[in-house]
C-alpha positions, 0 to 999 in steps of 0.5 A, a space after each residue: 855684319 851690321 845687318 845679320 846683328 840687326 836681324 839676329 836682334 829683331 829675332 829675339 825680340 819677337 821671340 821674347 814678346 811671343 813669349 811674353 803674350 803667351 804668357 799674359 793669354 794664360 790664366 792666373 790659375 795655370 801660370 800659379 801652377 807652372 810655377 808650381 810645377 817648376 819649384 812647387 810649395 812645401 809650406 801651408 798656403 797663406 791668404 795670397 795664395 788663395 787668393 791666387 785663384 779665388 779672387 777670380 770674379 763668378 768662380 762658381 762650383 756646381 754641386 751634385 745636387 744642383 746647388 751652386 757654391 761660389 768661391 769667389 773672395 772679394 779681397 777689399 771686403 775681406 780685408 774689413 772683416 774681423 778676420 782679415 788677420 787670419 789665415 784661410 786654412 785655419 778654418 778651411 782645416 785640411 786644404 794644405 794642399 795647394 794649389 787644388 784643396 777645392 777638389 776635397 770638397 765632398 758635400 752633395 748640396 750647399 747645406 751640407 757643405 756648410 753644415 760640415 764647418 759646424 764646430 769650426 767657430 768654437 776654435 776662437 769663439 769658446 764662450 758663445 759657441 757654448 751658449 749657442 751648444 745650449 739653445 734650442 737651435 743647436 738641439 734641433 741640429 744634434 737631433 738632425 734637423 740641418 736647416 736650424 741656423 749655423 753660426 755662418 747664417 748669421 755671421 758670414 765668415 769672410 764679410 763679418 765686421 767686428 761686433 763693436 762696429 756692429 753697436 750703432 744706434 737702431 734706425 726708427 722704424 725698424 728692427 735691430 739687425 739681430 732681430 732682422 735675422 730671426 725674422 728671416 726664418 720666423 716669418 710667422 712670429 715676426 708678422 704677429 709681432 709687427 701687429 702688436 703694440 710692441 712692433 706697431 710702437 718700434 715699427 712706426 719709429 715714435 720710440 725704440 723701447 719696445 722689444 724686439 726678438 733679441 730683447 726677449 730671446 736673447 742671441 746666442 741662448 735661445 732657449 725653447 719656448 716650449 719647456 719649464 725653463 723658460 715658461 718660469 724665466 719669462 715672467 723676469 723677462 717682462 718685468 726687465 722693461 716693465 719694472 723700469 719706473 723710468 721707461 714706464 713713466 713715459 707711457 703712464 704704465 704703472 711698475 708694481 705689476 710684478 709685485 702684485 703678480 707676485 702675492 700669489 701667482 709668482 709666489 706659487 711659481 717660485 716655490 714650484 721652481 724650488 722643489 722641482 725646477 724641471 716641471 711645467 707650472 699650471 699657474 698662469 704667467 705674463 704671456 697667457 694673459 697679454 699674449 705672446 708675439 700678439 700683445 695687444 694694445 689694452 692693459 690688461 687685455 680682455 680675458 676670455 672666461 675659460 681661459 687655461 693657465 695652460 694655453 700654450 700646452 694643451 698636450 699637457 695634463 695637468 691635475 686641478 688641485 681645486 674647484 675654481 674659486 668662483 664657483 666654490 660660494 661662502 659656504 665652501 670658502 667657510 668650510 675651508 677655512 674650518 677644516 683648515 683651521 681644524 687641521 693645523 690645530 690636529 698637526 700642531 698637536 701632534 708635534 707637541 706629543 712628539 716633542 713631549 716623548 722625545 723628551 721622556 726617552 
C-alpha cells in the first residue's frame, strides 16, 4: 500500500514538473496570451502589459519597404524619461486592443510610420507644438516635404529626459546639444560655420559667447531665412549679443554699431517694415555685409565694390530708387538739394492755400 502511495506521488510530480517545464519553454508572448485566452482583458492595456512583449530585446518588424522598425522598450531608460508616468496608448491612440495592436501598423517604410505621430505631441505640448506649426520646417512638411524634422527627430519619446535636466553647462569645445541636431541635417551650414570666427571661437573652447544655430535660429520658431520676416528681424538678432557692453568689452569690440547702422540704413528698414511689413527690403542688413554662417574674422570685413544690398535674392527685382551716391558728383548733390529745396517750398504753399480756403468756406 505504502509503495503504490510512493509510486502514485512520484507520478504527480513528474507530471507537475513536465508542466512546469513546458510552461518555462514558452514565450512570454504566447504564455500572455494563454492567459488571455483563458480570462481575456477588457479594460485598455497599461505600460506593464506592453512591456509584456515589447521588452523582449532585438524585437524588430520589417516594413514593406525594407525598413526596419524596432519595438523594443528598454524599460530602465524608459523609466528616466519625462514620460515615465504616462501610459502607452495615450500616444499609440487605437492600439486598445491587446495583446496584438502591432498588426495595425499600416506604414510602408520607417517615415511614414513616424510621420503619422505628427500631431501626437500637441495633446500635452500646446505652446511649442504651435510655434513649431509657425516655422519653415512645419511649412515645408504641410506642403509634402516628409523628411523636415518632426518633434520625434528631435526629442526621442520613450528616452527624452525632462528638459530641466537637459540645462547643463555647454562642454568647451563644442556645441550646444540643440545646435548638435541642426547640425545633423545642415551639414553644409554647420561646415560654414566651424570656419567662421564664431564656430572657430566656440569650437576651440577659449569662450562659449559666440553663437551657435539655436542663438540665432531659435528652437521651435525657426523661421525661413529666405523671406522679409526675417531679413528685418536679424538686424535685432545680431544686436542681442553686440549691443552687450559687457560681453562686448571682452573682445574690445565697440557696442554703437546699431546706432550707427541706425542713422540711416536701419531707419529706412523700420519705416519699410511699418508701411508695409511683408515686402523685401533693398537695404543692406548685418549679414550682407559680415556674411551669414561665414563671418569672418575682420570687423568690418573687406567689402567687394558692386557689392548688392540684395545678395542673398538674386531672383528679386528690386527697382533703384537713385543713382549710387558715388557717382552722382557735387553738381548732382547740388541740384538735389535745390530741387528739393524747391519742392518742399511749392507743397508748403500749397497747404497754406488750402488751409486759407477751408477757411473762407
Amino acid at each position: 500500500m505504502r509503495i503504490q502511495r510512493l509510486f502514485n506521488d512520484s507520478f504527480y510530480f513528474m507530471l507537475l514538473a513536465i508542466i512546469c517545464g513546458a510552461i518555462l519553454a514558452l514565450t512570454p508572448t504566447t504564455v500572455l496570451a494563454i492567459a488571455l485566452t483563458i480570462n481575456p482583458q477588457e479594460s485598455t492595456p497599461d505600460v506593464a502589459d506592453c512591456l509584456s512583449c515589447h521588452a523582449q530585446a532585438d524585437w524588430k518588424m520589417s516594413l514593406p519597404s525594407g525598413d526596419i522598425l524596432d519595438l523594443s522598450i528598454n524599460y530602465d531608460v524608459f523609466r528616466q524619461s519625462v514620460h515615465k508616468d504616462m501610459q502607452c496608448v495615450e500616444c499609440h491612440v487605437g492600439y486598445d486592443k491587446f495583446p496584438e495592436p502591432h498588426t495595425k501598423i499600416t506604414a510602408k517604410n520607417k517615415r511614414e510610420y513616424m510621420v503619422s505621430y505628427h500631431d501626437t505631441c500637441q495633446k500635452c505640448h500646446t505652446e511649442q507644438f504651435a510655434l513649431v506649426s509657425d516655422s519653415v520646417h512645419d511649412q515645408l512638411f504641410l506642403e509634402g516635404d516628409l523628411d523636415t524634422p518632426l518633434c520625434a527627430d528631435c526629442h526621442q519619446p520613450h528616452s527624452q529626459t525632462h528638459m530641466d535636466d537637459l540645462a547643463v553647462p555647454q562642454e568647451e569645445g563644442s556645441i550646444s546639444w540643440q545646435a548638435q541636431m541642426c547640425a545633423d541635417c545642415h551639414e553644409v551650414a554647420f561646415e560654414e560655420y566651424k570656419s567662421s570666427v564664431h564656430g572657430q571661437g566656440l569650437l576651440s573652447g577659449e569662450n562659449n559667447d559666440m553663437p551657435d544655430c539655436v542663438d540665432c535660429h531659435n528652437v521651435h520658431a525657426v523661421c525661413d531665412p529666405s523671406i522679409a520676416k526675417f531679413r528685418k528681424t536679424s538686424v535685432g538678432t545680431c544686436a542681442n549679443c553686440h549691443t552687450d557692453s559687457e560681453m562686448m568689452q571682452k573682445y574690445d569690440l565697440e557696442t554703437n554699431v546699431l546706432d550707427t547702422y541706425m542713422v540711416f540704413h536701419g531707419t529706412t528698414i523700420t519705416l519699410l517694415e511699418d508701411y508695409d511689413p511683408d515686402s523685401l527690403t533693398n537695404k543692406p542688413t548685418c549679414y550682407d555685409c559680415h556674411g551669414i554662417h561665414k563671418v569672418g574674422n575682420e570687423t568690418p570685413p573687406t567689402i567687394e565694390a558692386n557689392i548688392s544690398a540684395m545678395t542673398l535674392y538674386p531672383n528679386v527685382e528690386v527697382k533703384q530708387a537713385g543713382p549710387p551716391v558715388e557717382n552722382v558728383g557735387v553738381t548732382g548733390v547740388v541740384i538735389g538739394i535745390l530741387f528739393g529745396s524747391i519742392g518742399t517750398f511749392t507743397i508748403n504753399q500749397l497747404a497754406k492755400e488750402r488751409k486759407h480756403n477751408l477757411f473762407e468756406e
